[in-house]
C-alpha positions in Angstrom: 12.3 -58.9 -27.3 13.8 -56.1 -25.6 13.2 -56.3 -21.8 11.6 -52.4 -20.9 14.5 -50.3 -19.6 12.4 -47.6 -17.4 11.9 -48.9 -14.1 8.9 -49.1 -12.7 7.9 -46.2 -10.6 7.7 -47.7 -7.5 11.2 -49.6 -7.3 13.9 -47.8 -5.9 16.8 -47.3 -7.4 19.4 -48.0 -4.9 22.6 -46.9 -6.6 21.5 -43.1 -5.9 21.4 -41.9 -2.3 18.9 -39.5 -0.6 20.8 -36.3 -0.5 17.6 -34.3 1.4 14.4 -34.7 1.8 11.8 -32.0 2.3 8.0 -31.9 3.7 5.8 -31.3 0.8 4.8 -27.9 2.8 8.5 -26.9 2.8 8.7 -27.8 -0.6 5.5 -26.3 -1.8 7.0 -23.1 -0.6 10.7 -23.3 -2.2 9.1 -23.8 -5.4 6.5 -20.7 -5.4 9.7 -18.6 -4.2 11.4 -19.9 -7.2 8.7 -18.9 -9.5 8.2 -15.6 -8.0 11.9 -14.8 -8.8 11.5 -16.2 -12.0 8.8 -13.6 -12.7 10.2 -11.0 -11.2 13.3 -11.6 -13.4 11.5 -12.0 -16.5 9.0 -9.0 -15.8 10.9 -5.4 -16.7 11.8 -3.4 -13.5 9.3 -0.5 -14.9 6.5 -2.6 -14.8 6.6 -3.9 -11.6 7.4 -0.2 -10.3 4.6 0.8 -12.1 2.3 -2.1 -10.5 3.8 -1.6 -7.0 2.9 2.2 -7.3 -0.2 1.5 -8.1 -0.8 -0.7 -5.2 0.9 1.9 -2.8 -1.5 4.0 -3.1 -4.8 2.2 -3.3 -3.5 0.9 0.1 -3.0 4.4 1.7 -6.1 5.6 0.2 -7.7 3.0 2.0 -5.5 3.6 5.0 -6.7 6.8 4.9 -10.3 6.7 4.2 -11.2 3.7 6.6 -8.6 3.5 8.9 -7.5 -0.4 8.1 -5.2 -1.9 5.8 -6.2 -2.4 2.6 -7.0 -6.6 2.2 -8.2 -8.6 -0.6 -10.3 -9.1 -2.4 -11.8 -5.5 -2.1 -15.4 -5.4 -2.4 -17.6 -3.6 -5.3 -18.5 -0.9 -2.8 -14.9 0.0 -2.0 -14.0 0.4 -5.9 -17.0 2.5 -6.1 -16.1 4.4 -3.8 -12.5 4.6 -5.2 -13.5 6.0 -8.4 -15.9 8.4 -7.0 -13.2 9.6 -4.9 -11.0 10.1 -7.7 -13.3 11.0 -10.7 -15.5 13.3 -9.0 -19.3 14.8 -9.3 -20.1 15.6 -12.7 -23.6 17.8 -13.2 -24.7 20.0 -16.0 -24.8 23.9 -15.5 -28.2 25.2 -16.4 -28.0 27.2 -19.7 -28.8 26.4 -24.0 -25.4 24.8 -23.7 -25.5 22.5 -20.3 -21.9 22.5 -20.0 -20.3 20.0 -18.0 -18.7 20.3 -14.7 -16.9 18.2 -12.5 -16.5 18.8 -8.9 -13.9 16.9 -6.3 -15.7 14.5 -4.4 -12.8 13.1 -2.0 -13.0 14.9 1.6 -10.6 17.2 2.3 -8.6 16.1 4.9 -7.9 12.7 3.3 -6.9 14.4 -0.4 -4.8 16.5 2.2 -3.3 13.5 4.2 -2.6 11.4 0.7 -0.6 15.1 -0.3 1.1 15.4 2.7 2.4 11.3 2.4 3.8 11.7 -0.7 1.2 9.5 -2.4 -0.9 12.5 -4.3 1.5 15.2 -5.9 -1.2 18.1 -6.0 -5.0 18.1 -4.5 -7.6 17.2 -6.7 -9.7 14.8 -9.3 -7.5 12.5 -11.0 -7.5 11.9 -14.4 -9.5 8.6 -16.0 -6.2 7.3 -17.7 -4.8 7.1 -14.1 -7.8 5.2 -12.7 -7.9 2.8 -15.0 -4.8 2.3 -14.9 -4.7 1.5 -10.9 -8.3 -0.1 -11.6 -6.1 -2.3 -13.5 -3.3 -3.1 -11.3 -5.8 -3.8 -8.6 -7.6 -6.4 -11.0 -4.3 -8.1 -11.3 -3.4 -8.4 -7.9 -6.8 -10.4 -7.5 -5.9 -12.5 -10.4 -2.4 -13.5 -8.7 -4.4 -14.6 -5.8 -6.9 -16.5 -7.8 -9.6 -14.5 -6.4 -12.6 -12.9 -8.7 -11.6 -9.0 -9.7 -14.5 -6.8 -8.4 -13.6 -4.5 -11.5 -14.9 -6.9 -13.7 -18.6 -6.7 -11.8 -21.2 -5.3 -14.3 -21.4 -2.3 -11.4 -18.5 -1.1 -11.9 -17.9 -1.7 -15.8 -20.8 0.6 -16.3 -19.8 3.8 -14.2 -16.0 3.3 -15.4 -18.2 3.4 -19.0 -19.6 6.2 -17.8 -16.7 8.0 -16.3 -14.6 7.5 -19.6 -17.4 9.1 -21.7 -17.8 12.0 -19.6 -14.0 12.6 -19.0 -13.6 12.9 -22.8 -16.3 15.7 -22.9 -14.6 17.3 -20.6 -11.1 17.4 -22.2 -9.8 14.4 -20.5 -9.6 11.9 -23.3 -6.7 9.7 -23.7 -3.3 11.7 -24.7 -0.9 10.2 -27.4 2.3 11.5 -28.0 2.4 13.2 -32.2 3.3 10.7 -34.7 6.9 10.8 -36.1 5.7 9.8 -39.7 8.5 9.4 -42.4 8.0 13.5 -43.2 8.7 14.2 -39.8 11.4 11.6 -39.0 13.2 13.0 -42.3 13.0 16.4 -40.9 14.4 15.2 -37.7 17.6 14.4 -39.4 18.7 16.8 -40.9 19.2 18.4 -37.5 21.5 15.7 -36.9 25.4 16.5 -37.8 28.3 14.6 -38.6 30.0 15.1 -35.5 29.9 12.3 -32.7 26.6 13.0 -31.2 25.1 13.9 -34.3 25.9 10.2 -35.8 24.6 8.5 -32.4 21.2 10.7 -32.4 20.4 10.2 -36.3 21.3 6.0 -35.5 19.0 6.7 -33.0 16.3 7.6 -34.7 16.6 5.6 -37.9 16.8 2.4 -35.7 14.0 3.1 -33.6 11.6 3.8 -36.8 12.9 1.8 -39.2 13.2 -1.8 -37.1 9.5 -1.7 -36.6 8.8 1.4 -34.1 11.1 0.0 -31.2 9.8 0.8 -27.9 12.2 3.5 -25.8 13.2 0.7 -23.2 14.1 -1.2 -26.5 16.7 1.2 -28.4 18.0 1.9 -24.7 18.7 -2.1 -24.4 19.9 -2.5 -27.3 23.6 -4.3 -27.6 26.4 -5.1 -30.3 25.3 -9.0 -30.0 22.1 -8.3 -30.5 22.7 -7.3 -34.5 23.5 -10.4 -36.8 25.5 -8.4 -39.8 24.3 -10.2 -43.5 26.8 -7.1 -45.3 28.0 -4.0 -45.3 24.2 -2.2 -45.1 22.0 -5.5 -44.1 21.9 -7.0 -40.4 19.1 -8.8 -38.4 17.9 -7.1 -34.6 16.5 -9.7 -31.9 15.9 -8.5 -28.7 16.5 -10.3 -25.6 14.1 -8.7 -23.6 10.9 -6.4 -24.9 7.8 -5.9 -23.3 5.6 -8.7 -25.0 8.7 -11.3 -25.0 9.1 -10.5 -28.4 12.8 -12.0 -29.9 11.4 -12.2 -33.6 14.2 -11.0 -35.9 13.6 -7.4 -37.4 15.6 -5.7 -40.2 18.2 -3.7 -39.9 18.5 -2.6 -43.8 20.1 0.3 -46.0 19.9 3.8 -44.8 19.8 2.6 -41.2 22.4 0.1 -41.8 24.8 2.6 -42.9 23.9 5.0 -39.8 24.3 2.3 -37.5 27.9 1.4 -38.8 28.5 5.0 -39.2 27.9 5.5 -35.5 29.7 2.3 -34.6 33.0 3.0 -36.3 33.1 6.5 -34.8 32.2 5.3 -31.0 34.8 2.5 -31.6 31.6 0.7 -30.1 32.6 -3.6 -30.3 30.7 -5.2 -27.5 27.8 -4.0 -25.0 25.2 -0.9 -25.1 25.0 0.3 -28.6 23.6 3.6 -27.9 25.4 5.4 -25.3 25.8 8.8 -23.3 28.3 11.3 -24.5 30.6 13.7 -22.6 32.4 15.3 -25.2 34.4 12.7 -27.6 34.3 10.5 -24.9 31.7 7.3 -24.3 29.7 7.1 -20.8 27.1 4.2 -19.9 24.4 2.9 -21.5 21.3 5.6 -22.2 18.4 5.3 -20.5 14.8 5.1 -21.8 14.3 8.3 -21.0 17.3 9.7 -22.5 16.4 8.0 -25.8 12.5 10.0 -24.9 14.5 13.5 -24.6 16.7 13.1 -27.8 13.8 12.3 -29.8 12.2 15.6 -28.3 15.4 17.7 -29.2 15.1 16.5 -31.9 11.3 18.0 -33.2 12.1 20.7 -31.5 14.9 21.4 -33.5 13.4 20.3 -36.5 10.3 23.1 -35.7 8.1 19.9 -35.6 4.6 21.0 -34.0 3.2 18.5 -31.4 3.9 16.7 -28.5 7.5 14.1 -29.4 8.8 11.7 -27.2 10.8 8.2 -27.9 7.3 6.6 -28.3 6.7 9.0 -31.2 9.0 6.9 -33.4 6.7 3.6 -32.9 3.4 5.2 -33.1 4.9 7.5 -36.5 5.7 4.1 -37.9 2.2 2.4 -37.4 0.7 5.2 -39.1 3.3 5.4 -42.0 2.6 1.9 -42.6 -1.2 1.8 -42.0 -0.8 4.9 -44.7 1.0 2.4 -47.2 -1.3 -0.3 -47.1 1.4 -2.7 -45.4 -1.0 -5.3 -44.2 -2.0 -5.6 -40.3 0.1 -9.1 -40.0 3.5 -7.7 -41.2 2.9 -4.5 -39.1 2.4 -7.0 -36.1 5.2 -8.9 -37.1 7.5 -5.9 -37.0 6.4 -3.8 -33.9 5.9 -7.1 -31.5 2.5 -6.2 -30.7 0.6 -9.7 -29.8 -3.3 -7.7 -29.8 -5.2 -6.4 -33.0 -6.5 -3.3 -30.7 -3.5 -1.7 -29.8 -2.2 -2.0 -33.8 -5.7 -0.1 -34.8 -5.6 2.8 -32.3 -2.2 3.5 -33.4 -3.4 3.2 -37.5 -6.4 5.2 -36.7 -5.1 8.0 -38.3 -3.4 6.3 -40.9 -6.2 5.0 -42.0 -8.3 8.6 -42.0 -5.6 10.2 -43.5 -5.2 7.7 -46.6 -9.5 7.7 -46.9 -10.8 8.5 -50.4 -13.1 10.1 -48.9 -11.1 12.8 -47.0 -10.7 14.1 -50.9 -14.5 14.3 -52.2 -14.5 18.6 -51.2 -11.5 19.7 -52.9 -11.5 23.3 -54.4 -11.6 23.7 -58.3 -8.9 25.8 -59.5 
């Protein structure tokens, strides 16, 4: 019988040297400022912008209103506060219809002093997609220091309840950019000639739909490498970086194919960003996310489209074209990279009314 080669675990091994040795303390800390680079690394620049925005702010609004720094973890009272601040003081007018009114409940002098910092852009009530959305942030800062979110304290999940019911009376509700269905992507095209910027806008657009509703940040990312050609009009798209993580493979097929290569060929595009800024004939850097946002704009507009287009118009068009084709949830998933059932369903929402049988019960007889 074989003799075990491991050695045991607490016998030396004395043909390797001690190169350093660190207290656990020092080491503790190398190793949670490798992680933190990690993540920071891993995260997308936007999002921690975004988060470090957020942040900002709830720290000079607390500068502001108390006269301390902001520490955590912030109590109930303080988030209260927060959203009262922000949201304002509904009541109902007196009258048959009791209309709603909201009035600013921050004092004046610190919406004044938030303005005059740079951390408010006008006086005034925010809106309710903007506190959650630094209700949020807030949450996850507590999370990162293993410490209990007070957002998640019954208290406060009811008047954010509250808040978001009577901010959509008032007009406030959540604001999606229009859907560029396939009617509407179609009509976008044909604004889109055959000179140079022509074929890099209607690649664009076919890419972004047609691979599963790529994010802005995605198209904009986008490299030769990336594509895995299977032909002359079939490829395979993985992303190295996307919001969820997502590096599943997604078609590249037929029309698009052929608008990609088109494109391509023209640019004399063999290595790095696939979709590009233009001056003229000649090829600048890499477009940014909002760039891809403003051609899909100029776009509609040319095309006469009514609505509101931007670059997430093409993932939000496709959701709806597919939830109006009875593509099933799974595939849909699979394709846009989403990794949770809700956000897939409030993008097929109106799919799904749209395609309803019984949308078509009142039709007029000829």
């Amino acid at each position: 019988m074989k003799s075990n080669p491991i050695p045991e675990l607490s016998t030396p091994i004395a043909e390797v040297s001690v190169v350093s040795h660190l207290e656990p303390a020092a080491l503790a800390e190398q190793v949670e400022a490798a992680i933190l680079d990690i993540r920071l690394a891993a995260t997308p620049s936007s999002t921690w912008n975004a988060y470090m925005k957020a942040l900002r702010y709830f720290s000079a609004w607390t500068q502001v209103r108390f006269g301390e720094p902001m520490r955590l973890p912030v109590s109930e009272h303080r988030v209260q506060l927060f959203v009262i601040d922000h949201f304002g003081r509904p009541q109902r007018q007196a009258g048959a219809e009791a209309r709603l009114v909201i009035h600013h409940a921050m004092p004046e002098q610190v919406d004044q002093a938030l303005v005059a910092a740079g951390f408010k852009t006008t006086l005034g009530r925010h809106r309710m997609t903007t506190i959650d959305q630094r209700l949020a942030v807030l949450s996850w800062a507590h999370g990162e220091k293993g410490l209990e979110s007070p957002c998640r304290a019954p208290a406060i999940r009811r008047l954010l309840s509250d808040c978001r019911k009577l901010a959509l009376e008032y007009g406030e509700g959540p604001k999606s950019k229009s859907a560029a269905t396939l009617d509407a992507l179609e009509q976008m095209l044909v604004t889109c000639d055959e000179s140079l910027e022509g074929l890099r806008d209607q690649a664009i657009l076919l890419f972004g739909w047609a691979s599963g509703g790529r994010r802005r940040s995605e198209i904009a990312g986008a490299e030769y490498r990336d594509f895995e050609w299977l032909g002359a009009d079939q490829a395979v798209f993985r992303m190295r970086r996307s919001k969820t993580g997502d590096n599943g493979p997604k078609p590249v097929k037929d029309e698009t194919a052929a608008a990609l290569r088109r494109w391509l060929t023209a640019a004399n595009i063999t290595e790095g960003a696939v979709f590009r800024r233009l001056w003229g004939a000649k090829l600048g850097p890499r477009l940014s996310a909002h760039a891809i946002a403003a051609i899909v704009q100029r776009r509609a507009q040319l095309a006469g489209l009514p609505g509101d287009f931007a670059g997430h118009s093409l993932r939000r068009g496709f959701v709806t074209e597919a939830s109006m084709s009875d593509v099933p949830l799974a595939e849909t998933m699979a394709m846009t990279g989403h990794r949770m059932v809700k956000s897939v369903i409030r993008y097929s929402e109106v799919g799904d009314v749209l395609k309803s049988k019984a949308s078509d019960l009142f039709r007029r007889r000829p």
